[in-house]
PALORO-334065 format. One record per residue: residue in one letter; z, y, x of N, C-alpha, C in turn. Coordinates in steps of 0.2 Angstrom, whole numbers, plus 5000, padded with zeros to 4 digits. Example, Ala and Ser with C-alpha at 12.3 -4.5 7.8 and 13.67 -1.06 7.14 Angstrom:
<sites>
A503949725066503949785062503949845066;S503549895064503649955068503950005064;
</sites>
This chain:
<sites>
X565150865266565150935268565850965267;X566051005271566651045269566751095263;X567351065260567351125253567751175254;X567951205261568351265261567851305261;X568151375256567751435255567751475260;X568251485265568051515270567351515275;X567351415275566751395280566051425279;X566051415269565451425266565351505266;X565551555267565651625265565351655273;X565051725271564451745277565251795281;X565351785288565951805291565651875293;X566251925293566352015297566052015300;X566151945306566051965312565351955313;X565151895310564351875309564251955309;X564251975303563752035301563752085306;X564452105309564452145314563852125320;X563752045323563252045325562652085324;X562552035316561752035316561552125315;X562052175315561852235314561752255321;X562352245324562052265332561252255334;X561152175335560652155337559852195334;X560152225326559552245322559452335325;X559952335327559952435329559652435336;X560052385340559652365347558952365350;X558352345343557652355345557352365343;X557152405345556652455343556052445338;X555852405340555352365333555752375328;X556052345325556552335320556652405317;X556752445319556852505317556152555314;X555652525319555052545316554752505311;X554952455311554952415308554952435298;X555752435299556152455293555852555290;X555652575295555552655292554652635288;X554552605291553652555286553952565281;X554152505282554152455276554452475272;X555052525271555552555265555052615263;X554852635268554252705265553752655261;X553452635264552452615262552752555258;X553352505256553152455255552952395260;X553052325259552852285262552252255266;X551752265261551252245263550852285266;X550952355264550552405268550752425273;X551552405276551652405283551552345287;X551352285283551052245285550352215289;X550052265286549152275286549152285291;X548552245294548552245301547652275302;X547552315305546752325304546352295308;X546552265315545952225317545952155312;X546352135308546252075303546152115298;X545852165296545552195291544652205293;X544552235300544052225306543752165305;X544152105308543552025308543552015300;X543552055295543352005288543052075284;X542252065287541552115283541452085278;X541252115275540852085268540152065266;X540052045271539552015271539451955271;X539051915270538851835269538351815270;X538151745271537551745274537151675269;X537751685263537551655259537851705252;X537551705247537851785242537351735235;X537651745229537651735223537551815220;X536951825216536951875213537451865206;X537851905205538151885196538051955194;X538651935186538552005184539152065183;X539252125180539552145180540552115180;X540752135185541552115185542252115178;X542352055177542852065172543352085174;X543552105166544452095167545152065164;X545452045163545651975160546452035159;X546552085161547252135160547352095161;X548152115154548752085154548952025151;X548551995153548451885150548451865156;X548651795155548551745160547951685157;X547351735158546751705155546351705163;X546651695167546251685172545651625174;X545951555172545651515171545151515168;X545151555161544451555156544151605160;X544151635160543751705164543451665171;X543751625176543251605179542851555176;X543051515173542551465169541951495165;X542151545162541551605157541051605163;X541551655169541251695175540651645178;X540751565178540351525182539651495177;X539851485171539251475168538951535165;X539251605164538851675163538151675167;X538351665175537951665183537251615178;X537451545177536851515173536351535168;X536751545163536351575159536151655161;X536251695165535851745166535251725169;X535351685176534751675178534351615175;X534551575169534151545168533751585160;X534051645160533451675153533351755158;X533651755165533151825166533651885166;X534251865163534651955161535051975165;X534752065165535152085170535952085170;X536252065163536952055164536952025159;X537751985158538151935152538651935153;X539151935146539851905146539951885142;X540251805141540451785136541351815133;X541351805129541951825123542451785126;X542951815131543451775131544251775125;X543951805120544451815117544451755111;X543651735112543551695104543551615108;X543951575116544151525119544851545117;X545251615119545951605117546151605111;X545751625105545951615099545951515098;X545651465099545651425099545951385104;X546151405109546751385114547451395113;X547451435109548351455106548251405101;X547551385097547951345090547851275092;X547551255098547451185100548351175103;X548251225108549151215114549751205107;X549451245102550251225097550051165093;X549451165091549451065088549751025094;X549351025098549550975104550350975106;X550751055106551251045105551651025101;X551651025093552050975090551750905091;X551150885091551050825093551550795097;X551750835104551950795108552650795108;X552950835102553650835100553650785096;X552950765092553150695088553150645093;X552950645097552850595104553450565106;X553850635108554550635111555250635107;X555250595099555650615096556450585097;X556350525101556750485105557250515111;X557050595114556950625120557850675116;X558150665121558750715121557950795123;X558550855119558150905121558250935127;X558750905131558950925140558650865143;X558150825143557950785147557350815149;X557050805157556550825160555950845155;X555850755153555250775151555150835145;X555650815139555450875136555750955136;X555850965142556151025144555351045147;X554951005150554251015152553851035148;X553850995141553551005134553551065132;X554351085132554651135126554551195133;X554151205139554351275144553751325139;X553451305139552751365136552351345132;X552451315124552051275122551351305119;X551251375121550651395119550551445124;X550751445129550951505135549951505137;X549751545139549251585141548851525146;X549151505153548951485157548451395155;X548251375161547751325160547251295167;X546651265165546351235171545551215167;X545251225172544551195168544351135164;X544851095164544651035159544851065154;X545451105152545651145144544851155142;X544751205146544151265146543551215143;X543351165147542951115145543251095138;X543651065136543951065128543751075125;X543951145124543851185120542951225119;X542651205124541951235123541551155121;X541751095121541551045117541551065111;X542051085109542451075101542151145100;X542251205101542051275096541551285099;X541051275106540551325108540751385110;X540451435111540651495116539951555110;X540151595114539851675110539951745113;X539351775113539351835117539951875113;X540151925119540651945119540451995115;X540052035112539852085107539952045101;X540051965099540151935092540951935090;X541351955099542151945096542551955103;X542452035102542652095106543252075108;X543752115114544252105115544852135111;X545452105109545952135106546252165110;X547052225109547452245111547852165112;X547852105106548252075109548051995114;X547452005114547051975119547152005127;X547052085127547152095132547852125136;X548252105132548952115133549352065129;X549451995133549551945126550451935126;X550751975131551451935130551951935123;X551651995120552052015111551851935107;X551151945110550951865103551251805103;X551151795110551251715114552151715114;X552551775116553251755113553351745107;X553051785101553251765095552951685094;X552251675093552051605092552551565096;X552651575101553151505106553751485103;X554051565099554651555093554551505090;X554151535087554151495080553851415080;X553351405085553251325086554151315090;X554251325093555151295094555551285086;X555351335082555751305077555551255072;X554951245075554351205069554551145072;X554751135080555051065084555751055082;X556051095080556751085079556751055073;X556451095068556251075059556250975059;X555550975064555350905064555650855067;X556150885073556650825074557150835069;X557550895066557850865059557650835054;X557050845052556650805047556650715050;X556450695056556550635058557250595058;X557650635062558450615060558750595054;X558250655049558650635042558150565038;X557750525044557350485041556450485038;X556350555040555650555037555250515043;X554650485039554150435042553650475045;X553250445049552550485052552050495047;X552150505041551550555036552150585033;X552650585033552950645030553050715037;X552950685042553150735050552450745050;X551950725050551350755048551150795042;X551250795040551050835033551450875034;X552050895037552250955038552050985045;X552150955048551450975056550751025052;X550450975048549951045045550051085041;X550851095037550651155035551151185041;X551451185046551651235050551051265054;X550451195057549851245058549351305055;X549651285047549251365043549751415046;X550451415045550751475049550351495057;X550151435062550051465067549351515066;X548851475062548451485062548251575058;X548751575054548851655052549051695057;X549651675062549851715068549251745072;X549051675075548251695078547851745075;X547651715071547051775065547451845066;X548151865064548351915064548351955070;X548451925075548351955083547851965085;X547051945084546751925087546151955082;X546151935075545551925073545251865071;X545051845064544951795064543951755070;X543951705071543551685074542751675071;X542251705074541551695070541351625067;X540951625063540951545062539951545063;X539851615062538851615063539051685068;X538451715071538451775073537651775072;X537351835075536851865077536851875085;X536351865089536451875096535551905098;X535751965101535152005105535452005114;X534852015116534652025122534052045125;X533952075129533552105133533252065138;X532752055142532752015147532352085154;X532252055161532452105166531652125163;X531352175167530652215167529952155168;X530252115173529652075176529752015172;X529852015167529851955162529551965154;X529551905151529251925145529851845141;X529651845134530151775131529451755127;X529551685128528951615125529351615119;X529051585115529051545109529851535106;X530251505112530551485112531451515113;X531051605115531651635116531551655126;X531451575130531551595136531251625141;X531451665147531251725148530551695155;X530251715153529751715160529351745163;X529051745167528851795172528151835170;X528151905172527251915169526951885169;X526551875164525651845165525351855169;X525351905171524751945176525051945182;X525651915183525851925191525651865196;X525451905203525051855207524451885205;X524051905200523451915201523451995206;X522552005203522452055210522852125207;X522752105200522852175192523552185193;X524052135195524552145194524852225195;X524952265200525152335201524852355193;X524152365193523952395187524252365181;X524452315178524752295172525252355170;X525652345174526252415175526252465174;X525752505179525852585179525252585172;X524952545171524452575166524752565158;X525252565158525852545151525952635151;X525852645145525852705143526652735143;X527052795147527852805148527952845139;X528152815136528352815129529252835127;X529552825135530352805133530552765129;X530252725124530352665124530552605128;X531252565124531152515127530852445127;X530452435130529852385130530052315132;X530552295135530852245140530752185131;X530152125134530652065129531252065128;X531252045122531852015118531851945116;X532651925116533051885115533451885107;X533351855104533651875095533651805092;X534151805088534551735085535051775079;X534751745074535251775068535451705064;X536051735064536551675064536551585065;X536651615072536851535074537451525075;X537751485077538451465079538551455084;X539151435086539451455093539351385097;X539451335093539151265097538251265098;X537951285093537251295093537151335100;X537351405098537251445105537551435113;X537951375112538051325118537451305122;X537351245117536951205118536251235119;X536051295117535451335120535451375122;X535951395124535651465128536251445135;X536751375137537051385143536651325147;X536351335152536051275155536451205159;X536851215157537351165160537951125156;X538051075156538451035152539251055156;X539651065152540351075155540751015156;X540450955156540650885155540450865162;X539850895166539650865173540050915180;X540750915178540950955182541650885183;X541850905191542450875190542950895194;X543650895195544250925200544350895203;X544050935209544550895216544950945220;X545550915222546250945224546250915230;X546550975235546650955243547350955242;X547750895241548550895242548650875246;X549150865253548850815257549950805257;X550050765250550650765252550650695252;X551350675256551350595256551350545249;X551650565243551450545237550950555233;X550350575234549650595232549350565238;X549150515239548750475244547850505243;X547450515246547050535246546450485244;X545950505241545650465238545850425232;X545850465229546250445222546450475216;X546150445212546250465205546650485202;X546950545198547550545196547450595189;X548050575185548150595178548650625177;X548650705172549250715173549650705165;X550050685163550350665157550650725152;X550350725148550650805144550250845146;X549750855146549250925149548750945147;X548750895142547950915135548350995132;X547451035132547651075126547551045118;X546951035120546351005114546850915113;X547150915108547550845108547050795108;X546650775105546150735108545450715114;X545750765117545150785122545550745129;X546150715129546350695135546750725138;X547250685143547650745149547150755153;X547350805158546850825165547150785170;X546350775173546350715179546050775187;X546150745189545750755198545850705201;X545550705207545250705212545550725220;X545850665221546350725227546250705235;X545850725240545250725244545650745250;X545150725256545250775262544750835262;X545250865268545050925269544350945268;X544150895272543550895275543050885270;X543050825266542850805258542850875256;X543150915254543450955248542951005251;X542951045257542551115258541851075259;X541651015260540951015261540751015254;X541050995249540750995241540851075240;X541051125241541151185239540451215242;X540151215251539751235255539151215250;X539251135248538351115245538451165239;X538751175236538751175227538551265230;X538751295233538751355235537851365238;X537851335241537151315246536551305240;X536851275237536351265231536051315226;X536751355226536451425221536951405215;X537351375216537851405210538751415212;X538751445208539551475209540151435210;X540751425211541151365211541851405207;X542151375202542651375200543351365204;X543651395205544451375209545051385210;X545751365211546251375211546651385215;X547151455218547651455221548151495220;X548751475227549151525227548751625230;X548751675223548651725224548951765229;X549751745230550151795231550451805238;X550151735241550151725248549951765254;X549951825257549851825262548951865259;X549051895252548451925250548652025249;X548152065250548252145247547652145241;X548152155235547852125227547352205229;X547752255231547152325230546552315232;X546752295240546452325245545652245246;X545852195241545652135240545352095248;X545952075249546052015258546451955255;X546251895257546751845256546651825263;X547151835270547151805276547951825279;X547951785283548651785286548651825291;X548151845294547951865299547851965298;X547851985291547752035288548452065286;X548752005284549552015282549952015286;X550052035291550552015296551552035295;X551651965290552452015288552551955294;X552351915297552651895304552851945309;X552451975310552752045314553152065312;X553252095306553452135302554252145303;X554252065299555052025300555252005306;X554852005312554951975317555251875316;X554751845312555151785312554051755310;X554251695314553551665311553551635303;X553251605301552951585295552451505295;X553051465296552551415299552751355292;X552751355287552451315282551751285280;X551651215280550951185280550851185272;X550251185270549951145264550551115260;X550751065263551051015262551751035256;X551951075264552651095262552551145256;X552051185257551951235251552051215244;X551651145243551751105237552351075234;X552651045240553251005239553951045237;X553951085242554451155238554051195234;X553651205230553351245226553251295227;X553051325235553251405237552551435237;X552151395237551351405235550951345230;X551151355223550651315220550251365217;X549551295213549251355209549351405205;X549151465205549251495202548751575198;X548251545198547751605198547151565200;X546651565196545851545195545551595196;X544951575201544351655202543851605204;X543351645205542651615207542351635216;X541951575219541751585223541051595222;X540851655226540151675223539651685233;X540151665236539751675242540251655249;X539851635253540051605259539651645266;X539851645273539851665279539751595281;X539351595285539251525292539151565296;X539551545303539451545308538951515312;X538851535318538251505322538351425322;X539151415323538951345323539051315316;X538751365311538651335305539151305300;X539751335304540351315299540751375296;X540751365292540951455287541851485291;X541651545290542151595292542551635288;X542251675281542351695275542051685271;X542351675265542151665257542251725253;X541851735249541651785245541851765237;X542651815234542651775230542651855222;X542551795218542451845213542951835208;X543451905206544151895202544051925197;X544451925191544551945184544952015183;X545152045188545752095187545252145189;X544752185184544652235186543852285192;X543752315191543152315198543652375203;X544352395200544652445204545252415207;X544952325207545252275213544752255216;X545252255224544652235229544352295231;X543652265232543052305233542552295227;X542652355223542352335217542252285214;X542852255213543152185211542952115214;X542752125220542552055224543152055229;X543552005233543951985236543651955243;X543951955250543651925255544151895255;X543951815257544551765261544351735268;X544851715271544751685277544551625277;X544251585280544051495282544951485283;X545151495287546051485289546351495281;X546251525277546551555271546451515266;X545751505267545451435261545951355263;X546051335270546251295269547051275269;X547451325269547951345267548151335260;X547851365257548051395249547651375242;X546751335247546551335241546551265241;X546951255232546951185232546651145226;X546151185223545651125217545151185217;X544451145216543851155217543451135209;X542951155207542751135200542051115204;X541951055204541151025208540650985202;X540151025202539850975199539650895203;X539450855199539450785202538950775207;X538550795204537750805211537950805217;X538650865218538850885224539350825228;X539550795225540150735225539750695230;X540250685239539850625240539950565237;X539750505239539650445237540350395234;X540950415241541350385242541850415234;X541850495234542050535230541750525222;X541250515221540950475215541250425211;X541150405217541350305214542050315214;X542550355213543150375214543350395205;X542750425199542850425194542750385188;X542650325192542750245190543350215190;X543650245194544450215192544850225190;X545450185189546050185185546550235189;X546650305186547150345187547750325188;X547950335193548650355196548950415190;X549450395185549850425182550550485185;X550550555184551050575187551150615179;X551950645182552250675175552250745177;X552450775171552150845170552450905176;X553150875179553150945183553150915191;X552850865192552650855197552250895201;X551950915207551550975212550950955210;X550550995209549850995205549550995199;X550251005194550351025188550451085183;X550551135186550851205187550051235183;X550051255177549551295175549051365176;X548651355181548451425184548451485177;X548751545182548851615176548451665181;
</sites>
């Protein structure tokens, strides 16, 4: 290519065009008075693709009240909470729940920084400008993640209602914490490739590894609060229920009979509240796992619709460097066709439970007005220029990875039985969206949504026997490695 700076330089005359041609039409002009007024996207808005996407569904998950995840990049925990909360309400009866997202990221910042000096011991060998540990060293405790962390970390600590370990100012605002901690694990990395240089052995770089962890682990506490180790847990169960022996919530005795009506009205009105009760004085966070969430976080698995030529489809893959929890493993998936990938979202949905998932947010969505369709965004108009980027390409150049976890809570079919919109359930607020629930398009999901959390029941055959294999290994900033925020 040529290196005169002339050639490369945008020319007088050029511009003298492109301003004619832009004065010239008239769109352009209505165009520009939008969009400098209202912004882009609200001159974009198109209302017949606001018109074909109701809110209604012909398939709908009751849940419960709408979180809020602020200003973190806890997205990922909050859908993962969000999908087993939907369980546990309706398997003990409650008109509402929410797990403690705060008492996951207090153990998720001190797993991400063990795991990150681990992997500074890992890569002691490594110039501090070579890819891989420029990958290491980008956000060693940074906020973001994927449902295996989530799964991680609720092996190892358990989970607890959000009344045992309320949200912080630096929970819900985490940037102050997570720059300082990110500091000072950088100097902890620096410390310990000096220490190595100057010859210390793998139990001398370990035993300074743990006492750097009691600094983290004071950071955390300081921020945050330290984490419960017993709690107390009450609850309520809904009117038409009672609790067995055992805590769990069940139906009146008398209903289905003839008395039934009478049971009810002939309960004396006291204003008391009468509703069974749910009550546990000091269990712990793994105890109250294992009984009160009906589902194992081990029988879920990731599947990714990548459809790039180096991610061959049907295929197991590992990603290197991606563990929070250092003994819990890197993350794996599952990289599938189209067609694979939404029939396991349809069953798992059809079935009555909710589904975990990841994409690009920022696409061709109104965070307000909650739309994710192309068809709604119209900045093709807009610009007067199309927008024809596939899946593919979106990955390969990175102009659409993951980045943002929500929940699917309901689905649209069409007559011919193939869905048209998804009903999805996000973390930012009920004064996003419509009362914090979002519509997406069928075109919109296959676009942009690219990993699904499936339990294995839903897995066809082919995709099953797919978790028996030996992973295809990729490295950390490869496309489908990007941590949803």
């Amino acid at each position: 290519m040529t290196t005169d700076a002339s050639a490369r330089a945008i020319k007088p005359e050029l511009l003298r065009t492109y301003t004619e041609d832009f004065n010239k039409d008239r769109a352009n002009l209505i165009a520009a008075d939008a969009a400098v007024s209202a912004g882009v996207l609200k001159a974009a808005t198109d209302y017949r693709g606001v018109r074909a996407l109701p809110r209604d569904f012909s398939i709908e998950l009751t849940q419960g009240s709408i979180t809020n995840q602020e200003r973190s990049g806890r997205c990922w925990m909050f859908a993962s909470l969000n999908t087993l909360r939907y369980e546990l309400m309706h398997r003990w009866n409650l008109e509402d729940f929410e797990f403690s997202e705060t008492y996951l990221f207090f153990w998720d910042a001190m797993e991400k920084s063990n795991t990150y000096l681990e992997n500074v011991l890992r890569t002691l060998d490594e110039a501090t400008d070579s890819r891989l540990f420029e990958a290491i060293n980008w956000g060693p405790s940074d906020d973001g993640g994927w449902w295996q962390m989530f799964a991680a970390l609720v092996n190892k600590y358990g989970l607890v209602p959000k009344s045992a370990y309320p949200e912080s100012e630096n929970s819900r605002n985490s940037d102050d914490f997570k720059q300082y901690l990110n500091s000072k694990l950088r100097e902890f990395a620096a410390e310990l490739r000096r220490h190595s240089a100057a010859g210390a052995g793998e139990d001398e770089l370990r035993a300074l590894k743990d006492e750097y962890m009691g600094t983290v682990y004071r950071i955390c506490a300081v921020a945050l609060g330290e984490p419960p180790e017993k709690f107390d847990f009450f609850a309520r169960t809904k009117d038409d229920a009672e609790a067995d022996a055992d805590g769990k919530a069940e139906s009146c005795k008398c209903e289905g009979k003839s008395d039934a009506k009478a049971c009810k009205s002939d309960k004396p009105k006291t204003g008391k509240d009468e509703r069974p009760q749910i009550r546990e004085i000091g269990i712990t966070p793994l105890e109250f796992y294992k009984k009160y969430v009906p589902v194992d976080v081990n029988d879920f698995v990731t599947l990714a619709n990548a459809p790039l030529k180096n991610r061959p489809f049907n295929q197991r893959y590992r990603i290197r460097f991606s563990a929070n929890v250092a003994e819990a493993g890197d993350m794996e998936f599952v990289n599938v066709p189209l067609d694979v990938f939404k029939k396991a979202a349809l069953d798992q949905l059809t079935a009555g439970h909710p589904i975990w998932f990841a994409c690009d947010c920022t696409q061709f969505a109104l965070r307000k007005d909650g739309f994710f369709d192309q068809s709604v965004v119209r900045v093709d108009q807009l610009f007067g220029t199309e927008f024809t980027g596939d899946k593919a390409h979106g990955l390969e150049y990175g102009d659409s990875p993951s980045n943002h976890a929500m929940t699917f809570t309901g689905v649209n079919l069409g007559e011919d039985g193939k869905p048209n919109r998804w009903k999805v359930e996000n973390s930012w607020g009920k004064d996003a969206g419509k009362d914090g629930y979002y519509v997406m398009s069928d075109a919109w999901f296959d676009r942009y949504v690219t990993e699904l959390i499936i339990r294995k029941e839903y897995l066809d055959d082919t995709t099953r026997a797919l978790l028996a294999a030996e992973p295809v290994e990729l490295d950390p900033w490869q496309p489908l490695t990007r941590r949803c925020r």
